[in-house]
C-alpha positions as CSV (number, residue, x, y, z in Angstrom):
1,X,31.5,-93.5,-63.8
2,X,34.3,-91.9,-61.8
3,X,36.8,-94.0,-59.7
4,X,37.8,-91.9,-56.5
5,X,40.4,-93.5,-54.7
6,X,39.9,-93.9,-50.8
7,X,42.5,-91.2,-49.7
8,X,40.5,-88.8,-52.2
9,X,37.5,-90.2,-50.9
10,X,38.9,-89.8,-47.3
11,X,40.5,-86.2,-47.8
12,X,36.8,-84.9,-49.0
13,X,35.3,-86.4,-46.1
14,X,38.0,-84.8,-43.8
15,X,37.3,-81.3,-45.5
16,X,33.5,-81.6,-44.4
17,X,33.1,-83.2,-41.4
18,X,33.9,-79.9,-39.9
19,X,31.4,-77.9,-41.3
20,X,28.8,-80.1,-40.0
21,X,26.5,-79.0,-37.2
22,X,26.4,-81.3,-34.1
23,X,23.6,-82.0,-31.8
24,X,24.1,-79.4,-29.4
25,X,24.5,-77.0,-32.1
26,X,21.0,-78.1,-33.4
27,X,19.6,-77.8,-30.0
28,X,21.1,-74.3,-29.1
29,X,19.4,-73.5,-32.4
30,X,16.1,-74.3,-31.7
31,X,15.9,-73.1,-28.3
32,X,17.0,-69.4,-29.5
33,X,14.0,-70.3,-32.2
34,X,11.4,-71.3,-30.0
35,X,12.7,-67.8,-28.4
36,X,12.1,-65.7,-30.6
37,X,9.0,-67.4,-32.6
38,X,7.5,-66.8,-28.9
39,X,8.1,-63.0,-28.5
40,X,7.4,-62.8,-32.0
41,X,3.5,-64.1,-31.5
42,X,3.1,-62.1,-27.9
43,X,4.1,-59.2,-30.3
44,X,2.0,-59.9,-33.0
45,X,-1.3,-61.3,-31.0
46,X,-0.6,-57.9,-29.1
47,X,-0.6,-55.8,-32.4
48,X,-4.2,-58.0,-33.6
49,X,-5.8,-56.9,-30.8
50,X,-4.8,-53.4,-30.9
51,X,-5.9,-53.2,-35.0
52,X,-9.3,-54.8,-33.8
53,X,-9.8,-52.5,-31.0
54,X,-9.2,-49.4,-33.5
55,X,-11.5,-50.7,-36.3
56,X,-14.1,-51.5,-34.0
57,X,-14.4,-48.4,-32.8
58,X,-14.1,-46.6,-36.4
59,X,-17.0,-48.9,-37.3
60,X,-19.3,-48.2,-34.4
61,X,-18.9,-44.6,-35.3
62,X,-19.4,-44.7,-38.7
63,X,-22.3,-46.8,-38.3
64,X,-24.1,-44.2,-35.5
65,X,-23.0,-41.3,-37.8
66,X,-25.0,-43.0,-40.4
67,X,-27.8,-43.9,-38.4
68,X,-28.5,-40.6,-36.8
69,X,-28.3,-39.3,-40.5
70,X,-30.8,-41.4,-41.4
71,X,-32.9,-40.6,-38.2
72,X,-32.8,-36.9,-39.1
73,X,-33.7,-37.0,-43.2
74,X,-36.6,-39.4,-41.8
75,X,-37.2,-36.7,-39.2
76,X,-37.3,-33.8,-42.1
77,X,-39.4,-35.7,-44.5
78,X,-41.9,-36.6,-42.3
79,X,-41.5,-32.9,-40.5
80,X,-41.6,-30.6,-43.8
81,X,-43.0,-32.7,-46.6
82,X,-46.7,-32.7,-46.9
């Protein structure tokens, strides 16, 4: 095991106590956080719903273009076949 003498011990310390983040550092951090992690779900549930809105509609039309298709060959069989 390595012996460290206090004033090695000491001077370490000294280099990183500055570094360290303080409590109002950690609180102007999350409150620039909760910020941004806000507009970033008004943007995204806004994006959702526009996506939802677009496939809804390319479903509904698909399925009517499909079901007037099928209306019509019903239409012609029962029309022209004998």
């Amino acid at each position: 095991m390595r012996s460290f003498s206090i004033n090695a011990r000491l001077t370490r310390l000294e280099a990183i106590v500055p570094t360290l983040a303080t409590r109002e550092d950690l609180a102007r951090l999350d409150g620039r956080l909760t910020e941004r992690m806000t507009s970033l779900e008004g943007k995204l549930t806004t994006l959702v719903h526009q996506e939802l809105k677009a496939m809804s509609w390319r479903l509904i039309t698909w399925n009517t273009g499909v079901l007037v298709a099928s209306f019509a060959g019903v239409f012609f069989i029962a029309r022209h076949v004998s």
